[in-house]
C-alpha positions in Angstrom: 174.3 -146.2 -118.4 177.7 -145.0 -117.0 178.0 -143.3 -113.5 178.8 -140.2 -115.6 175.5 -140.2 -117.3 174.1 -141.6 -114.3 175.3 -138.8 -111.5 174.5 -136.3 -114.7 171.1 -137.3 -114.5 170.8 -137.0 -110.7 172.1 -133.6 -111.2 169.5 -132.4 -113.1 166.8 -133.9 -111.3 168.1 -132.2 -108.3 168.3 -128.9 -109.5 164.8 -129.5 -111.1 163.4 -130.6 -108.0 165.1 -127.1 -106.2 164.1 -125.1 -108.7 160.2 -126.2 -108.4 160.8 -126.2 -104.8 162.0 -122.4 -105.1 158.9 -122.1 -107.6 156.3 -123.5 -105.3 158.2 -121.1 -102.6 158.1 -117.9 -104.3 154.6 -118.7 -105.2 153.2 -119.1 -101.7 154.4 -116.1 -101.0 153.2 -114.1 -103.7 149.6 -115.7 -102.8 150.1 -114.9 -98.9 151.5 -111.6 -99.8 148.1 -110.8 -102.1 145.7 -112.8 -99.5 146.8 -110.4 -97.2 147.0 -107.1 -98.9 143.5 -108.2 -100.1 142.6 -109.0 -96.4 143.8 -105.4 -95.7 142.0 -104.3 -98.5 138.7 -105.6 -98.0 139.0 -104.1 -94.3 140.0 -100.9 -95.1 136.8 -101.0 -97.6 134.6 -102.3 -94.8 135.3 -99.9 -92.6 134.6 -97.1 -95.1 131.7 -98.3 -96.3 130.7 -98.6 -92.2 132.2 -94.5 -91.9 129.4 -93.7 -95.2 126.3 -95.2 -93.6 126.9 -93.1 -90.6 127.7 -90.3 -92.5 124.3 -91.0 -94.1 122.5 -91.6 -90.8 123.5 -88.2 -89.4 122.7 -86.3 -91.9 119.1 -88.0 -92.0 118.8 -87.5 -88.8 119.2 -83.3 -89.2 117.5 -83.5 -92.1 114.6 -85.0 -90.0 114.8 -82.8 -87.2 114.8 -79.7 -89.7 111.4 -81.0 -91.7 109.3 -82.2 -89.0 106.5 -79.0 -89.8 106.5 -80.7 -93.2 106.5 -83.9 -92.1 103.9 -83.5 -89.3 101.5 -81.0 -91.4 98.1 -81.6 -91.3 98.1 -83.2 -87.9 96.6 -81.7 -84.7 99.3 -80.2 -83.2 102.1 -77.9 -84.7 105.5 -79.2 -84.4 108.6 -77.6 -84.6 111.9 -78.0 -86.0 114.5 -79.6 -83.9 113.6 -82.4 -82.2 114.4 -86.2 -82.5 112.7 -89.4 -82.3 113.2 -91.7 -79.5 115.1 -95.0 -80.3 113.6 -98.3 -80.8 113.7 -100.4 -78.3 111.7 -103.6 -79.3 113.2 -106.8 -80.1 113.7 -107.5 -83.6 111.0 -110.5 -84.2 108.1 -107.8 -82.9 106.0 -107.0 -85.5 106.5 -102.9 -84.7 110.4 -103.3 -85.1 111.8 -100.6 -86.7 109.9 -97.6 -85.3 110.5 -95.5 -82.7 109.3 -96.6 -79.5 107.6 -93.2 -78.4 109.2 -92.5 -75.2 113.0 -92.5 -74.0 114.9 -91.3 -71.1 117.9 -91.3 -69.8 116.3 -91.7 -65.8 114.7 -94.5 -66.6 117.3 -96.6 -68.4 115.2 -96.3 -71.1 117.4 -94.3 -73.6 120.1 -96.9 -75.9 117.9 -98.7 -78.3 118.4 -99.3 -82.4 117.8 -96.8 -84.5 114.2 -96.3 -85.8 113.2 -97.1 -89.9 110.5 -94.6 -89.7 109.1 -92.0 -87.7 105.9 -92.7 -85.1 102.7 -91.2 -85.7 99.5 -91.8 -87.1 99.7 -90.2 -90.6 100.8 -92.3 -93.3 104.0 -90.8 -93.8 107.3 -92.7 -93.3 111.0 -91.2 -93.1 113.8 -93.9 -93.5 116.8 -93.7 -91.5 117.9 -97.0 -92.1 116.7 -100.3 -93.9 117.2 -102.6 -90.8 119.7 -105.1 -89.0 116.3 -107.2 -90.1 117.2 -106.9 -93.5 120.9 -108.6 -92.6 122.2 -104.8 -92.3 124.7 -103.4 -89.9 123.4 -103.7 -86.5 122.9 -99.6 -85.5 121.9 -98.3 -82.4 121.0 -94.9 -81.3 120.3 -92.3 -78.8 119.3 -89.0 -77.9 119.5 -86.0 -75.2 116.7 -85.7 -73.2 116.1 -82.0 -74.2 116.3 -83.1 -77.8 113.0 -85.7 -78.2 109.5 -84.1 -78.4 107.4 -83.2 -75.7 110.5 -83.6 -73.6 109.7 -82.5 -69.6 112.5 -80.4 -67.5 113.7 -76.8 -67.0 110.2 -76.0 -66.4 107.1 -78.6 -66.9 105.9 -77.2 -70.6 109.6 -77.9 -72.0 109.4 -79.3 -75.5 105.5 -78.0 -76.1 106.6 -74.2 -75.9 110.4 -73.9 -75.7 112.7 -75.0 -78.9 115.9 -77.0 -78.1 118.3 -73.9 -79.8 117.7 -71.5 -77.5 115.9 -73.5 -74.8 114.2 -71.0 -72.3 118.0 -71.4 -70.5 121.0 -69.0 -71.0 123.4 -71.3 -71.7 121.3 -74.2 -72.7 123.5 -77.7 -72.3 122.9 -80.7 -73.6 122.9 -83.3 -70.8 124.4 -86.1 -73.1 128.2 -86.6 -73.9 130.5 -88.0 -76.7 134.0 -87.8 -76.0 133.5 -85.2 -73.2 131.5 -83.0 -76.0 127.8 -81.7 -75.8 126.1 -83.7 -78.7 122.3 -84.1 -79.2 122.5 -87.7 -80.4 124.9 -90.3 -81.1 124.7 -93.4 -84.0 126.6 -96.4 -83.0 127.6 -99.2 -85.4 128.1 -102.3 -83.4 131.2 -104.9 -84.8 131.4 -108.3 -83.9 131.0 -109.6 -80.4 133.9 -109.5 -78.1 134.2 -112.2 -75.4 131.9 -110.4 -73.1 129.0 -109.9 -75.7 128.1 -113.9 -76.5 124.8 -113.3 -75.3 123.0 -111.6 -78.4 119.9 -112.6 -78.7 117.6 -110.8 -81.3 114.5 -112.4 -79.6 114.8 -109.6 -76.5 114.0 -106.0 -76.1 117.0 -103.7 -77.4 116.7 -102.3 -74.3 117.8 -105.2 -72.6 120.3 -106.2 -75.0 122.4 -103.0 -76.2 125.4 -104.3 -73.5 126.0 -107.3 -75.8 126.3 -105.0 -78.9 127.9 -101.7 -77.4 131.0 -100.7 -75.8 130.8 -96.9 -76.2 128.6 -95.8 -73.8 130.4 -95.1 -70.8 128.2 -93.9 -68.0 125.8 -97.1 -67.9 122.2 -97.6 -68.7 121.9 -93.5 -67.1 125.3 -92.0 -67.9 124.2 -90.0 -70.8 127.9 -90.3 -72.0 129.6 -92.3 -74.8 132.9 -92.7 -75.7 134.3 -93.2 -79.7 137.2 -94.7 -78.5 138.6 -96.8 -75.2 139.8 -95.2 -71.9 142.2 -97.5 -72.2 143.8 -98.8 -75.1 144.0 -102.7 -74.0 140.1 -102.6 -73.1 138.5 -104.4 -75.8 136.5 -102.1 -78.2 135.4 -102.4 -82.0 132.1 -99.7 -81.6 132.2 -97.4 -84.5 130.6 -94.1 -83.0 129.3 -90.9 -84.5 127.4 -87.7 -83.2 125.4 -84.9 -83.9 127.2 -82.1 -81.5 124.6 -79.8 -80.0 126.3 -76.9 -82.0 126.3 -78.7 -85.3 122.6 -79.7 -84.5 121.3 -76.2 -83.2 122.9 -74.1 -86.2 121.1 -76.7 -88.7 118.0 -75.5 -87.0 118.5 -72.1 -87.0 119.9 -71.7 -90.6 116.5 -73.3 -91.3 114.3 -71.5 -89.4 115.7 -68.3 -90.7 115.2 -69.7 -94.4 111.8 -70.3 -93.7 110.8 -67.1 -91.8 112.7 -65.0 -94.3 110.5 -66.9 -97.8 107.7 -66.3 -95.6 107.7 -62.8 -94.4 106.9 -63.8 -90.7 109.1 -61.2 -89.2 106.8 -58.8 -90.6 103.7 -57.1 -88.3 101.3 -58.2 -90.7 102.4 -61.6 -91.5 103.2 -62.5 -88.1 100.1 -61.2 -86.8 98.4 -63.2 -89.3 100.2 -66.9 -87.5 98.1 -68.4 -84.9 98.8 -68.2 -81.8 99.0 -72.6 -82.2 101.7 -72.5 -84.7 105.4 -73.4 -84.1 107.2 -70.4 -85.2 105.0 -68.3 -82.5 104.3 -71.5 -80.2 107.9 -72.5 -79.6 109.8 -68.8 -79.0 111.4 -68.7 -81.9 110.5 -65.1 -83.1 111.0 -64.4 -79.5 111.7 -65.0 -76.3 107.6 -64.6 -75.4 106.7 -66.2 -78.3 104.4 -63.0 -79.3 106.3 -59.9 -80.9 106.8 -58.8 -77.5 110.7 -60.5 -75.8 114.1 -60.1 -76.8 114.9 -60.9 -80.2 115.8 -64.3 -81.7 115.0 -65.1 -85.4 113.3 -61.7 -85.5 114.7 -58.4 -84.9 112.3 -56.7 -81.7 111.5 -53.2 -81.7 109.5 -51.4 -78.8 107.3 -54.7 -77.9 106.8 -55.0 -81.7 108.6 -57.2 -84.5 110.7 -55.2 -86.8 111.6 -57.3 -89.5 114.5 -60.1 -89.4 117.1 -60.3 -86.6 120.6 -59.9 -88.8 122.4 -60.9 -85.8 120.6 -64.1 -85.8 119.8 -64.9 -89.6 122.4 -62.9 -91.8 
């Protein structure tokens, strides 16, 4: 072969051997560019499909809080709307995981636990919040105001068992728990993956025990009453995705339903609420009035002369 041929050759194995480099090149970089717009992608998606279940959660939990005379008929006491259930705060490997735990407060450092499957209670009736960190799930935790869970004592030693959490025996009535600096009557917490603080997760202990190696948000320790949805500080480590229930939002869910419920059943009327024992909720819990007999100021009904006059407009329009 002559060196024309022969430099001809290396020619074109040189440009062929550039131009696959350029190839190989160009499509690394196509790959990294997709990897990572999928990457981004499949974040962004996480994180919305994160922002739905809360969404869910929330609602549940006023959907709940509105129903519990339906979900508690039949049993020995009359309940009323607007109250929550305490958190869970078993480990996950007890047998009971997944229900509420009965009792919370903040006093006792007893109040950040995971949030409850199904309500307590002895009646064979179950209301899902959430199907479970158990069941490879998000892991969700959970808490509530003191004045918001059932039978709750304070501002007098029969809160809770005669005084509903809207208009709460006070005037103004103030949530003692916090999200963002903002009265709220519970808060849902979606824990992400442990930071370099939270190593210690251990699924075999109480939540009660454990919530500091899942949670950032709450800010005022195991008795603060006070969360946070984002850092004080922008370089403090922080990946908690928060959500709550304001005490307004919460307390006008309760009233609209109230007022639904004593306008379909005529309870503002004399005969229809004499006719209500004493026992049940809408009497038992002031919510016709501030005695909780015909006889206060108005609330849902409309008080005339000691006597109830019909609905309370100003209240239920």
């Amino acid at each position: 072969m002559s060196n024309h041929s022969q430099a001809k050759s290396y020619q074109q194995g040189a440009a062929l051997l550039v131009f696959i480099a350029a190839l190989v090149m160009t499509l690394a970089w196509l790959s990294y560019g997709l990897l990572g717009d999928l990457g981004q992608k499949l974040k962004r998606q996480q994180a919305q499909d994160v922002g739905m279940v809360l969404a869910e959660v929330k609602e549940n939990l006023l959907v709940f809080a509105e129903s519990i005379p339906e979900l508690y008929a039949g049993t020995s006491s009359e309940k009323s709307p607007g109250f929550l259930l305490c958190p869970d705060m078993r480990s996950l490997s007890d047998p009971d995981s997944g229900t509420s735990s009965g009792s919370c407060a903040w006093g006792t450092s007893n109040a950040i636990g995971r949030l409850p499957a199904s309500k307590a209670g002895s009646v064979s009736e179950y209301f899902y919040f959430w199907s479970g960190e158990k069941n490879a799930g998000l892991s969700l935790w959970y808490s509530i105001a003191d004045e918001y869970r059932y039978g709750a004592t304070g501002y007098g030693s029969i809160y809770g068992n005669t005084i509903n959490p809207v208009y709460g025996g006070l005037s103004p009535f103030n949530s003692s728990m916090m999200l963002d600096g903002n009265a709220v009557a519970a808060v849902v917490i979606a824990a992400g993956d442990p930071l370099a603080s939270q190593l210690g997760r251990n699924h075999e202990q109480p939540a009660s025990n454990q919530w500091p190696q899942f949670l950032e948000s709450p800010s005022g320790g195991a008795t603060g009453a006070s969360f946070l949805s984002r850092p004080a500080v922008a370089t403090i480590p922080f990946n908690d995705r928060v959500v709550g229930v304001s005490q307004a939002e919460f307390n006008d869910r309760m009233k609209r339903k109230v007022c639904s419920l004593a306008r379909s059943s005529n309870w503002c009327s004399v005969t229809e609420f004499s006719a209500l024992p004493a026992t049940h909720w809408f009497k038992r819990f002031e919510w016709a009035d501030s005695n909780g007999n015909g006889s206060g100021a108005s609330r849902i009904c409309s008080i005339n002369s000691g006597n109830v006059a019909g609905m309370n407009i100003q209240e239920c329009p």
